[in-house]
N, C-alpha and C positions, 0 to 999 in steps of 0.2 A: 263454472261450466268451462270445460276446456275447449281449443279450440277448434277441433275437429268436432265438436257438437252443433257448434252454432250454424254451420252450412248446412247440415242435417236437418236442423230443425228448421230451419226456413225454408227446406227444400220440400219439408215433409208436407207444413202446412201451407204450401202452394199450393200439393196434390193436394189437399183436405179442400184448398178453395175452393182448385179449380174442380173437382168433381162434383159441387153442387150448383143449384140451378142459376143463380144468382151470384156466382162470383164471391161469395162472401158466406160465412160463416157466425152462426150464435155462441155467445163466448160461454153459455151454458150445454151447447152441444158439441162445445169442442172436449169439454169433460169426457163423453160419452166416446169420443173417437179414439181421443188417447187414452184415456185412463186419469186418474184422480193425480195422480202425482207428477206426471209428466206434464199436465197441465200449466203447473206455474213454471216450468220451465218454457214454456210455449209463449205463456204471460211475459214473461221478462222478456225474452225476442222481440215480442211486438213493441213493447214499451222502449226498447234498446234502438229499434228503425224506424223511425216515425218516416221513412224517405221514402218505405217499403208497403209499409200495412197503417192502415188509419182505423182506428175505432170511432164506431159511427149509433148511433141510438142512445140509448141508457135513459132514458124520459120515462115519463107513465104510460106510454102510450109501444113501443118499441123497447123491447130489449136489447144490449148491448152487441153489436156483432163488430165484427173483420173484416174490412176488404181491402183490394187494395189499393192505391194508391195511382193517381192518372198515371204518372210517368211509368211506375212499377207494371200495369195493366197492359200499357202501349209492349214493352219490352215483352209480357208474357205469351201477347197477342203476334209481335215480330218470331220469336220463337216457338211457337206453334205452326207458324208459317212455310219457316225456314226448316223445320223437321218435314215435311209435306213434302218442301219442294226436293228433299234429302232422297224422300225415298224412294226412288227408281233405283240412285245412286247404290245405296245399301244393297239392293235386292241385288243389280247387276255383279255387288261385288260378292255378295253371297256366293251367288251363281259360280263366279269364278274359283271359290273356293272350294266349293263341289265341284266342280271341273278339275283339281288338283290332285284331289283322292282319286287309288285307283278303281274305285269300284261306285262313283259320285258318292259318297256316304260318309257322312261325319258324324260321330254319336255329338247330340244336340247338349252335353257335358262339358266337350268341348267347345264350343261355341260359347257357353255362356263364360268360359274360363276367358274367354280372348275377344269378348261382345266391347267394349270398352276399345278398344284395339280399332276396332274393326267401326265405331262409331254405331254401333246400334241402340236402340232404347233399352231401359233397363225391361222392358215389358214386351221385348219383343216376342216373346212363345203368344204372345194374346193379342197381339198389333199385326205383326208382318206375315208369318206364319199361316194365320186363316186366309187373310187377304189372299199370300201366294200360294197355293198350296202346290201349286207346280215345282218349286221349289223344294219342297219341304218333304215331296215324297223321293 
């Protein structure tokens, strides 16, 4: 696994945590998320940061799941935070950018080419967008 894989895939199965109810994940439903093969390379990440993800169950009673880790959890909870307290910021600076063009309008192509730049989420057409729509018209 090279090494632009590895941030990727820890990145990925954050999003896989954090979008279920429970903060944590079954290591048989993580099959169904990624796919059969991607799997073990999923397997071997966890197994590679025990600092990060802790596998938790595997008894009679509990199947084996994912989560994360106190320290890991605290941080992911700080930057949840910190994205929140982000966004006026982003929106304001939007705003400015549209103020820049001459007609306020920027095809939303561009933005995502320069979203990185500009410190937005990878998700913002479904995050910030509805929220403002003032914005975005």
């Amino acid at each position: 696994m090279d090494l632009q894989k590895k941030p990727f895939l820890i990145l990925k199965l954050k999003s896989i945590m954090q979008s279920q109810k429970h903060q944590s994940v079954f290591l048989r439903d993580l099959e169904k998320e990624v796919g059969f093969l991607q799997k073990w390379n999923f397997m071997s990440v966890i197994e590679k940061y025990p600092s990060i993800f802790r596998v938790g169950g595997g008894n009679s009673r509990t199947p084996p799941f994912v989560t994360f880790t106190e320290k890991a959890e605290k941080i992911a909870r700080e930057e949840a935070e910190a994205k929140e307290l982000m966004e006026p910021i982003l929106v304001k600076n939007l705003r400015k950018m549209l103020m820049l063009s001459v007609d306020c309008r920027v095809p939303l192509e561009k933005i995502e080419s320069i979203e990185n730049e500009l410190g937005l989420p990878q998700d913002f057409k479904n995050s910030l967008i509805p929220k403002y729509p003032d914005v975005s018209q």
